[in-house]
Every structure is written in C-alpha cells, then in structure tokens.
C-alpha positions as CSV (number, residue, x, y, z in Angstrom):
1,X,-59.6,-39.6,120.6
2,X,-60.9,-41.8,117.9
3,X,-61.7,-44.5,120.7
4,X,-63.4,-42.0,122.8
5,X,-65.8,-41.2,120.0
6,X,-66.7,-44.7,118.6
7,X,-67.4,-45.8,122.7
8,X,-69.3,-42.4,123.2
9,X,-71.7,-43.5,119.9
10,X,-72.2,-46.9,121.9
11,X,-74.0,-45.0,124.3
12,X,-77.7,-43.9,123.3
13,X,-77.7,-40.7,125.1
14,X,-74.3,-39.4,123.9
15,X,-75.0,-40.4,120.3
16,X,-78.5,-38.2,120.5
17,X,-76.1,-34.9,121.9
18,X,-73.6,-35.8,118.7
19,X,-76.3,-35.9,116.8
20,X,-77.9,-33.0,117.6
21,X,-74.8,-30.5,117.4
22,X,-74.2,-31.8,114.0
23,X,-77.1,-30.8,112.8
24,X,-77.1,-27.8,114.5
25,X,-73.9,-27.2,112.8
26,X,-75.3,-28.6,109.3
27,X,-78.2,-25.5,110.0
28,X,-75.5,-22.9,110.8
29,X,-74.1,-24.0,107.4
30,X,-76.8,-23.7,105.0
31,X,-78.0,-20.0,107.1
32,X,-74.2,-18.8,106.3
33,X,-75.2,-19.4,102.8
34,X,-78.8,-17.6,102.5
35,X,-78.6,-14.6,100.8
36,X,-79.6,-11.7,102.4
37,X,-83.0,-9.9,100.4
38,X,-81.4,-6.6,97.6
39,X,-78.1,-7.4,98.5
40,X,-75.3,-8.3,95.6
41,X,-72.5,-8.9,97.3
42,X,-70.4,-9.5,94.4
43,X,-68.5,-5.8,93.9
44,X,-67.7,-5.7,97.7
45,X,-66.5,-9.5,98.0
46,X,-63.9,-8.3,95.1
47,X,-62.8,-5.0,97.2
48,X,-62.7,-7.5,100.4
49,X,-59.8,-9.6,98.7
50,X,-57.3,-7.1,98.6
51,X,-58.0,-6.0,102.4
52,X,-58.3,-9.4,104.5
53,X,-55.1,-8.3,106.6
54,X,-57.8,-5.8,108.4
55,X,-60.2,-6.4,111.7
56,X,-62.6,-7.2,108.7
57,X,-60.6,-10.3,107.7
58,X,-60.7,-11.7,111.4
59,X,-64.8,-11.4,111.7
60,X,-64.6,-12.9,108.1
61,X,-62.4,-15.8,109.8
62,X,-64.8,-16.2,112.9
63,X,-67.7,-16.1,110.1
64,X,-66.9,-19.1,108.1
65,X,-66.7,-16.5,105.4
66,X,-70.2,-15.6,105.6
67,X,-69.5,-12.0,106.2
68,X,-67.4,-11.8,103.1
69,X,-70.4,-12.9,100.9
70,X,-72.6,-10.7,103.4
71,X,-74.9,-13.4,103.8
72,X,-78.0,-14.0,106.8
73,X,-75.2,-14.9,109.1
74,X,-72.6,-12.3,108.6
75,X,-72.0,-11.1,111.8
76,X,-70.9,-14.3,112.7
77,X,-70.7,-15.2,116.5
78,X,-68.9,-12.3,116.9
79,X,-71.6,-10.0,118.7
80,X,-72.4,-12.9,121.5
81,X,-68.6,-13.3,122.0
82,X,-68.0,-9.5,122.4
83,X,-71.4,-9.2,124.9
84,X,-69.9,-12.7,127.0
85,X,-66.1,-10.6,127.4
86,X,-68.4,-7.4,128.4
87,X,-70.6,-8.8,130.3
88,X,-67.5,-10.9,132.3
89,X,-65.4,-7.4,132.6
90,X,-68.5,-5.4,134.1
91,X,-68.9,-8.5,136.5
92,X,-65.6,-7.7,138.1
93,X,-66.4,-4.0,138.1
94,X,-69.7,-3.7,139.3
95,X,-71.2,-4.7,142.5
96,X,-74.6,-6.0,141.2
97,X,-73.3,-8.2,138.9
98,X,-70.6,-9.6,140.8
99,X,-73.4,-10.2,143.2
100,X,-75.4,-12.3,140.9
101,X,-72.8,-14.3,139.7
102,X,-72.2,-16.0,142.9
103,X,-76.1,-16.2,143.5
104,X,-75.5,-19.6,141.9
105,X,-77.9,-21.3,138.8
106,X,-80.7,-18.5,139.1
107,X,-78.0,-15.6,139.3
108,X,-76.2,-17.3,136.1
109,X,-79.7,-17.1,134.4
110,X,-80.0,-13.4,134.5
111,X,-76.5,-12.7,133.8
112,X,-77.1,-14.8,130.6
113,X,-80.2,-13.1,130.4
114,X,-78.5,-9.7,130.2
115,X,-75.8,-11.3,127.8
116,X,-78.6,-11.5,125.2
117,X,-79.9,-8.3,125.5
118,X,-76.0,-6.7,125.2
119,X,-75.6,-9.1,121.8
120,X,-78.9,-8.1,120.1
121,X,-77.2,-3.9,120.8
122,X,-73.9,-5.2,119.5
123,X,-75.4,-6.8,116.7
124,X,-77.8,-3.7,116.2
125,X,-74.7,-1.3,116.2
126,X,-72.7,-3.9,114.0
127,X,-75.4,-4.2,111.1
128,X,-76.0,-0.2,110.7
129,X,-72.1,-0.1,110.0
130,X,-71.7,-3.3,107.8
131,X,-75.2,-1.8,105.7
132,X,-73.3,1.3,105.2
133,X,-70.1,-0.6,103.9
134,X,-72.4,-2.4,101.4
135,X,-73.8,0.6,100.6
136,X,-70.4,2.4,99.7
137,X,-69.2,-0.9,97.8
138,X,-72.1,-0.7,95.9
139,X,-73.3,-4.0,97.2
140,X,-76.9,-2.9,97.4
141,X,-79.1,-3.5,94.8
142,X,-79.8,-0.5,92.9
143,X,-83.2,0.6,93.4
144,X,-83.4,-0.4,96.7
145,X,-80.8,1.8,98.6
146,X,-83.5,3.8,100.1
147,X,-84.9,4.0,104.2
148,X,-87.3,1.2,104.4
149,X,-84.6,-1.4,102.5
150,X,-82.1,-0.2,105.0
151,X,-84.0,-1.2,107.6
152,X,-84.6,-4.5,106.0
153,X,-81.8,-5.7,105.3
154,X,-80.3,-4.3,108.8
155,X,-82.6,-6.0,110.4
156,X,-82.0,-9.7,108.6
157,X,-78.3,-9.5,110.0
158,X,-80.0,-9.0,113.4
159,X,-81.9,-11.6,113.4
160,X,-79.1,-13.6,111.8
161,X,-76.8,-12.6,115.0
162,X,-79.5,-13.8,117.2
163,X,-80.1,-17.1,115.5
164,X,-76.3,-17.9,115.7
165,X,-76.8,-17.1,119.5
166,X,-79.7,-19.2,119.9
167,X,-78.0,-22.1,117.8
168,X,-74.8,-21.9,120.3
169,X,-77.0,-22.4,123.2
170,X,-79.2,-24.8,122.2
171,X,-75.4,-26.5,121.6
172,X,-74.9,-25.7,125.5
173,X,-77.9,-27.3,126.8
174,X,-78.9,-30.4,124.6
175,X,-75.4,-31.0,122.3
176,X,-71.8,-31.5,123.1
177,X,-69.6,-28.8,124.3
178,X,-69.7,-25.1,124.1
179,X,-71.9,-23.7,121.6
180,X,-69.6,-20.9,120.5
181,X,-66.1,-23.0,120.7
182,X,-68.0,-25.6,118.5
183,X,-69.3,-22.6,116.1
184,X,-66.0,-21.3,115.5
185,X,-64.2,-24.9,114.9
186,X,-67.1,-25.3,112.2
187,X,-66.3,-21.9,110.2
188,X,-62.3,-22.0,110.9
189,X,-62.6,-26.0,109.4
190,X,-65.3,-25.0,106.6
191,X,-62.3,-22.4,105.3
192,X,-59.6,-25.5,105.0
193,X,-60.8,-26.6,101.9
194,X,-60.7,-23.5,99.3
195,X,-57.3,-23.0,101.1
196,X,-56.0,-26.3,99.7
197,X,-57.2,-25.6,96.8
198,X,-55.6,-22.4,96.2
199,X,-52.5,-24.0,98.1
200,X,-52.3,-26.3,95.4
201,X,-53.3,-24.5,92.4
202,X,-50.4,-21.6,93.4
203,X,-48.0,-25.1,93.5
204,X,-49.2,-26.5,90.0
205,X,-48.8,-22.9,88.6
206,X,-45.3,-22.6,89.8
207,X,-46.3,-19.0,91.6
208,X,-43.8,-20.3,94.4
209,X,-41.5,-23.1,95.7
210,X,-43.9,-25.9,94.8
211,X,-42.9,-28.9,96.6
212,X,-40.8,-27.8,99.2
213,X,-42.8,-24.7,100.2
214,X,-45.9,-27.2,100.6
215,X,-44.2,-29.9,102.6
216,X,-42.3,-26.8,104.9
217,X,-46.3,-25.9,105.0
218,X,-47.7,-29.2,106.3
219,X,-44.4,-29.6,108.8
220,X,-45.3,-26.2,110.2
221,X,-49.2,-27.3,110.5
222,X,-48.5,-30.1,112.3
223,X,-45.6,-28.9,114.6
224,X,-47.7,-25.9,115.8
225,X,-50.6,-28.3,116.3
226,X,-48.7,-30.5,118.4
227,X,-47.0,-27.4,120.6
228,X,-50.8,-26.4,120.9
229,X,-51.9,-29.8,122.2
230,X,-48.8,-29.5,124.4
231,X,-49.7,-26.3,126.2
232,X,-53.2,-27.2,126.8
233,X,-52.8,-29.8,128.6
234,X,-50.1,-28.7,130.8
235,X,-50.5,-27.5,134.1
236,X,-48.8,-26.9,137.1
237,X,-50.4,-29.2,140.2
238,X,-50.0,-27.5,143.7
239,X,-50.1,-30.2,146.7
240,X,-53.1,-29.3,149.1
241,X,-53.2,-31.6,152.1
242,X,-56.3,-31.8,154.0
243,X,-56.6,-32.0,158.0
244,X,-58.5,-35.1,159.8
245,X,-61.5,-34.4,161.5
246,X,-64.7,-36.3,163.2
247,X,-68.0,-36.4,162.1
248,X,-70.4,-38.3,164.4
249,X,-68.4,-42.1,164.6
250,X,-66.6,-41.1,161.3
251,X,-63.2,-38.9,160.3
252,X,-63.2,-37.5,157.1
253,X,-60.1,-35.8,155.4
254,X,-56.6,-36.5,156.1
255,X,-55.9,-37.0,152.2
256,X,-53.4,-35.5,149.5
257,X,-54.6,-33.7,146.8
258,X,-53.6,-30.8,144.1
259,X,-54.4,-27.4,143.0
260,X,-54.4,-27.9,139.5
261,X,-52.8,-24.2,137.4
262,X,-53.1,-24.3,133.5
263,X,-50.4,-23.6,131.3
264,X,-53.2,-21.9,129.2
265,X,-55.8,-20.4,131.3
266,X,-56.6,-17.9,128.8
267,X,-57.5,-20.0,126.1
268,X,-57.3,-18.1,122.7
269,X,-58.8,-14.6,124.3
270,X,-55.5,-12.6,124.6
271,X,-54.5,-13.1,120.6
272,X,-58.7,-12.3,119.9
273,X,-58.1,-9.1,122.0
274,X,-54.4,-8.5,120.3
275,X,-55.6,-8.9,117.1
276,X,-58.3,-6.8,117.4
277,X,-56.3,-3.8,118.6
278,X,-53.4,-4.4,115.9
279,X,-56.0,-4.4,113.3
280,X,-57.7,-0.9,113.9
281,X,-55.1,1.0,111.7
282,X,-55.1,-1.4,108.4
283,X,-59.0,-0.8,109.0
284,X,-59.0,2.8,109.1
285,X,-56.5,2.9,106.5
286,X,-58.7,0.6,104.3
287,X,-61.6,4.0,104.3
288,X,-59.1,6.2,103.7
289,X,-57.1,4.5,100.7
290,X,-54.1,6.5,101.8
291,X,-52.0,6.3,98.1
292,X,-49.2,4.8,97.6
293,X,-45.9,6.7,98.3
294,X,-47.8,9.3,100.6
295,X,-47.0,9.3,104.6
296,X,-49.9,8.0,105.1
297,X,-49.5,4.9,103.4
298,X,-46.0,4.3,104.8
299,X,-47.8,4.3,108.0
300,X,-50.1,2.1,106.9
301,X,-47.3,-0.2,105.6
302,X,-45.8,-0.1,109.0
303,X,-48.7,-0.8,111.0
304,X,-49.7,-3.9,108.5
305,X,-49.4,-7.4,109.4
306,X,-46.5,-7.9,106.9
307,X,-44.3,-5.5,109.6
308,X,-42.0,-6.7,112.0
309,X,-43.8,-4.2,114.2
310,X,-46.7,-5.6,114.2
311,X,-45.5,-9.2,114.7
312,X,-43.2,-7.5,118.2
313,X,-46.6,-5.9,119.0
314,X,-49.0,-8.6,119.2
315,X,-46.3,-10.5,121.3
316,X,-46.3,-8.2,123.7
317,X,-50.0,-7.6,123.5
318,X,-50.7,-11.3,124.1
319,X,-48.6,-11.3,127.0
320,X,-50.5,-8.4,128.7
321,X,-53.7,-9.8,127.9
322,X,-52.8,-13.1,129.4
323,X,-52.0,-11.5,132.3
324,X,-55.3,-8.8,132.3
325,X,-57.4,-11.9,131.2
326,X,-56.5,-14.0,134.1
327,X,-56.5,-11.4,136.6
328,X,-60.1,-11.0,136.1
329,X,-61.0,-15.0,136.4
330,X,-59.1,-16.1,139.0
331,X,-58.8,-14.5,142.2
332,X,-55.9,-16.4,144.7
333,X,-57.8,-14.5,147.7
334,X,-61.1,-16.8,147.1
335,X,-58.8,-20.0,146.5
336,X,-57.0,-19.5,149.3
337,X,-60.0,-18.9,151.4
338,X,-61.9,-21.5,150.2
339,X,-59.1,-23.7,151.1
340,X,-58.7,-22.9,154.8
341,X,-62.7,-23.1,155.0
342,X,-62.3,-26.5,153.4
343,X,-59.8,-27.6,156.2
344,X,-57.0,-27.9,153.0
345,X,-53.9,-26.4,153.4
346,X,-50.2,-26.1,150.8
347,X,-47.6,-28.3,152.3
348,X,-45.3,-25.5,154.1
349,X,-47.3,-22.5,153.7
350,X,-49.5,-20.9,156.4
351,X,-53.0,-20.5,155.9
352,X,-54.2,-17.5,155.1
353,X,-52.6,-14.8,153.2
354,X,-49.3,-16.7,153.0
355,X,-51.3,-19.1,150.7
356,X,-53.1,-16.3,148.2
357,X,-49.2,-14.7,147.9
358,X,-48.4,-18.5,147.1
359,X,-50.8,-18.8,144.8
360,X,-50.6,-15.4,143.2
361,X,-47.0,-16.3,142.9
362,X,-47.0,-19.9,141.0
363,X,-50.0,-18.2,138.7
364,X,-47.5,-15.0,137.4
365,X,-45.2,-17.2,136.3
366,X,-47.4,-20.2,134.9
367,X,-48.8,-17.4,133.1
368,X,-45.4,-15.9,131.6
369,X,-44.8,-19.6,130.1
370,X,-48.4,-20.0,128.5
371,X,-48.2,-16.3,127.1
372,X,-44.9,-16.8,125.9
373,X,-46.4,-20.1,123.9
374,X,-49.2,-18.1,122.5
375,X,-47.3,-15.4,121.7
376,X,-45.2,-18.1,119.7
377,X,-47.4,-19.7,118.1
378,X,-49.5,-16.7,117.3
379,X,-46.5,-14.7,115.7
380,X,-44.9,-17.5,113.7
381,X,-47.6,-17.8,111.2
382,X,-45.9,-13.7,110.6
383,X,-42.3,-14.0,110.8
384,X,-42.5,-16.8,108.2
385,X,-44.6,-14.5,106.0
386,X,-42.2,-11.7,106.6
387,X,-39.2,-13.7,106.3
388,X,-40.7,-15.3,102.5
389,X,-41.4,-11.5,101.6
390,X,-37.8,-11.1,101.1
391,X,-37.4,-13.7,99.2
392,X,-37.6,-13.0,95.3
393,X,-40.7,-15.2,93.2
394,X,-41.9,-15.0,90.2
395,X,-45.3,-14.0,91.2
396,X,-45.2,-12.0,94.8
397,X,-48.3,-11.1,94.7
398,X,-49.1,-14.7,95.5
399,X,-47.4,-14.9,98.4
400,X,-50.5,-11.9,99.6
401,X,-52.8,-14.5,98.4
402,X,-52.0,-17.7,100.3
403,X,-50.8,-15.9,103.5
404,X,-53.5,-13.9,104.1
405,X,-55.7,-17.4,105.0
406,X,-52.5,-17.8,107.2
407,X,-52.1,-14.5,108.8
408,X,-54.2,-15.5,111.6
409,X,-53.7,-19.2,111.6
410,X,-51.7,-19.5,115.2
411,X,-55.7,-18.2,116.7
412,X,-57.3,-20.7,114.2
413,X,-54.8,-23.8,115.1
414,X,-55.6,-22.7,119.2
415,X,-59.5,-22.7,118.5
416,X,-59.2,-26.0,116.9
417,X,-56.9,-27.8,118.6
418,X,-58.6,-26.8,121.7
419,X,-62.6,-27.4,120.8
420,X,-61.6,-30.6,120.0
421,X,-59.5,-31.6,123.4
422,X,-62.3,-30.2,125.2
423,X,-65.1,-32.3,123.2
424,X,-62.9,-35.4,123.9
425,X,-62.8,-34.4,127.6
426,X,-65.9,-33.6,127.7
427,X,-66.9,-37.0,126.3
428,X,-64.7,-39.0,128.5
429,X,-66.5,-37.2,131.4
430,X,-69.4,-38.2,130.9
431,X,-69.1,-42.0,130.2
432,X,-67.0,-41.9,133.2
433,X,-70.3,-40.5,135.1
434,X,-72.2,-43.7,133.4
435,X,-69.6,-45.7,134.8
436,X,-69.1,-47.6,131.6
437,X,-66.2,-49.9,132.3
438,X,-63.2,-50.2,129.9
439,X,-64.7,-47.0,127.6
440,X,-61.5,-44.8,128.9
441,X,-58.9,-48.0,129.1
C-alpha cells in the first residue's frame, strides 16, 4: 500500500487528485468545527454522554462528532447517504427510474440530480427535529429561542448538509475515490485520538485491567482488521468460456475468463441498516426517561446494546439485509443474459435460464459466508462488552465510557478498512491505465 502511494505521488496528475481530497477533507474539518449562530451546545453535549448507545450516537459516529457539539456540519453525510439508499430502492420499484438508470451517463445525471433534491428534504426534515432537541436541552441561547432564530439556525444545518454533499462530489469528480466513503474514513479516524486518550487515562487511573485489558484491546483491533481485509478481497470466480467467431479475415473469442462474486457485496450497508433499526427503542426511550425500576425501563434495558438480544438481533438483521441489499443490485437474469448476448457461456451449464439459477445459486450462498463475517465482526465489539459487564471493577461505570466509542466499532473497522483498499485499488488502476512500468511490481 505504502508503495502504491509513494509511486502514485510520482505521477503529476495523481498527486494533484491526492492533493485536492486532502484539502477537501482539511475544509470538511475546520466546517465540523464552526459554531453554528445562538447555539451553546454545552448543556446538550453533557446530556448526549450518557445516551451515545442510541441512533443519535451512530449519526454522531458518521459526524466526526460534529453533531454532538451541534456544529455547521452536524448532520453529517448522513442525509446524502439516506437520499443515495432511497433513491437506489425506488430505482428497483419504479418504472421511470429504472428507465433512466440504464439511459447511461445522461440518465445517471438526473438520477443524481434527483438525489440532491431528496438530501436537501432529508436534511430539511432532519434540522427541524435536531432544533427542537437543542431547544429542549436548553442548547439555544436564551433570548433567541423565538421564530425567526429558528429558522436561522435550521437553515445553517441545511446549508451545512448541502456543503458536505457538494464537498463529497467534488471528491467524486476531481479527487480520489468516493466522496462519501472518504468522508466517513475522515470522521471515524478524527475520533481515534480522544479514544486513546481516554483509553489510556482509564489505564493510568486503574478504572480497569490496565495492561492486559489494553493489549487484549489492540489484539482485537488488529485481528478484526485483518478478518476485514480478508473478506473484502475474497470472491468467488465463476469460469465463463467464450465461443469463436469471424469477423471479416479475423476470429475473436475462444478465451477463458471468470465471473467474479464478492464475499462482501454489501459493503458496510446491512450493519448501517441493522443498526439503525436496533437503535429506535434506546432513542425513544432516551425522550421518555422511563425511571429506573419501572417496566418501561426494563424494556429499555432489554432492547439496549449491552443485551444479548440486541447483539442476536443485529446478527440476524445483518444477514437479512445482506440478502435484501444484494437482491436489489444484482440481478442474475441481466448477467446471464448479458452473457449469452456476449457469446460467453459457464462451463457445463446451458445458456439461458440454466445460467441465472447458476448464478442465483453461487450468489445465496457467497452471500451467507460474507453476512455471517459481518455479522461477526459487527457483534463482537458487543459480546466482549457484555461478557466484561459481568465482570466486577472498581469503577463500572467506566467500562460505559470506553465502550460506548466501541459499541459500533465492527461498522467503523469495515468503513475503514474498506475506503482505504478501495483508494489503493483505485490508485493502482489508474497508473496501470498510464502504463507506468514497474509502479504495481
């Protein structure tokens, strides 16, 4: 990787696209850090603490914090990645967009087009509710609680949200990679280094197994990073052999080649989609402040990410998201087809529908395996929080502290671990289009 990046700055036009995402990145920075006009976000960043195991603390994740300290750029990326999922989903639904997604680069224009719209209503909808949890945290300025602030400050997270969207495109067309991906690897990494430090500072203070808790820590990084690593590049290759034929004086075909499955076709989607349902009832519980001992607080307790329910329910969600998700982006019908038009054919199998049942067939279960790793390494992060529950410390309440940067870290190790194998393959593609010679030796 290192090598792929110090031959990629050789080249002039590489070095400019580096260049310009980091800077983009370094301006996503300093706007997740510009207050937002008569709001004091101090009361509500105290109440946020104490309820980071909700949906809240996931947008706070995919915010770099920013939406903790309610800052320009609050709302995060969240409202463009919600509009892409809706937008895809209503592509496979209705006709007209379906339609213009196969009317190739001018089709993709309007669907991105409509995108925008659908994120700037998202993020419309989003800043209303997030001004009236300020509001009820007494985050707002007193004085300035009235209409006309309300719309003020509503409308600098707007325009926030539609900065951030017009930051991860600009990414798209003159940086490196995808904008979002390289967004969220930016505010999952800007968290790492308050983590440390609390990691260390709950070490020094003896609050839990010093030592041995933090090398266990680092072993678990690393191993889950590696099984990450592992599952993205896997894939299953399907041998497609293509018929001879004559062209004028010349035959074309007659070669061996693969279909080429991921283990991980999803990407992180399925946990995002898990987490999000799993999360609604610490959220609602979190506005009702059920007390403690009531029935409504057991059931809050129960539905909690320190539960072994919820840990067996998001690895059951992820695995029926995996399955919805690809479903919906890959359709063995078009493969096949586009195979027999192709003149390309699977060793043994008859064209035709015989090769979409195939197809369909090697995808369920390359599917089951790369749910069943998410699911893995989304959960384990949770069953080594619930398992260190039991154990007694002199300071439990710590344990809350340090695990709840954790308690989605399987989604933050995937993001990571994947922005960066696609940036490296990214980069090796396209000094292999320059045909520099040696760069990928």
């Amino acid at each position: 990787m290192f090598r792929t990046l110090a031959n990629a700055w050789k080249v002039k036009e590489l070095r400019n696209k580096i260049l310009f995402t980091l800077i983009i990145i370094l301006i996503y920075r300093i706007g997740a850090c510009l207050p937002v006009p008569f709001v004091s976000s101090g009361s509500f960043t105290s109440w946020f603490t104490n309820r980071s195991n909700s949906i809240l603390g996931f947008v706070d994740i995919l915010s770099g914090s920013a939406f903790k300290y309610g800052t320009l750029f609050a709302l995060g990326v969240s409202p463009y990645i919600t509009a892409s999922i809706v937008i895809q989903l209503l592509t496979v639904a209705i006709p007209p967009l379906e339609r213009l997604s196969k009317q190739g680069e001018e089709g993709r224009k309007k669907i991105s087009q409509i995108t925008r719209y659908v994120t700037i209503a998202i993020s419309l909808l989003t800043a209303v509710g997030y001004y009236f949890l300020l509001r009820n945290q007494n985050a707002i300025v007193e004085g300035f609680d009235n209409a006309f602030f309300a719309i003020v400050i509503i409308a600098c997270f707007c325009a926030g949200s539609a900065v951030v969207m017009w930051l991860a495109e600009k990414i798209n067309d003159r940086g490196l990679g995808n904008g979002i991906s390289i967004i969220l690897f930016a505010n999952i990494i800007s968290r790492l280094p308050s983590d440390i430090i609390s990691l260390i500072q709950l070490c020094i203070n003896r609050h839990i197994v010093g030592p041995a808790f933090t090398v266990f820590f680092i072993v678990m990084l690393l191993a889950l990073s590696w099984f990450v690593i592992f599952i993205t590049d896997s894939e299953r290759r399907i041998p497609v052999q293509y018929a001879k034929k004559v062209v004028g004086r010349k035959m074309y075909g007659g070669q061996n080649s693969n279909l080429p499955i991921k283990l991980n076709m999803t990407g992180v989607m399925p946990i995002i989609l898990a987490n999000t349902i799993l999360t609604i009832p610490a959220t609602i519980a979190m506005f009702a402040n059920p007390e403690e001992g009531t029935a409504w607080y057991n059931i809050y307790r129960f539905f909690s990410n320190t539960s072994w329910f919820y840990a067996l329910m998001q690895f059951i969600l992820i695995i029926a998201f995996a399955y919805f998700y690809v479903a919906i982006t890959f359709n063995p019908i078009e493969v096949a087809g586009n195979l027999q038009k192709n003149g390309g054919s699977i060793p043994g199998i008859r064209p035709g529908k015989a090769t979409s049942d195939f197809i369909r067939k090697v995808l369920s279960r390359v599917t089951l395996i790369g749910a069943l790793a998410l699911s893995v390494v989304a959960v384990l992060p949770l069953i080594i929080q619930i398992v260190l529950g039991y154990v007694p410390l002199r300071n439990p309440e710590s344990l809350t502290s340090i695990f709840s940067a954790i308690a989605f870290g399987g989604t933050s190790i995937i993001i990571v671990v994947g922005v960066i194998l696609e940036t490296v393959r990214d980069l090796e593609a396209q000094m292999s289009m320059r045909h520099y010679k040696g760069f990928l030796e």
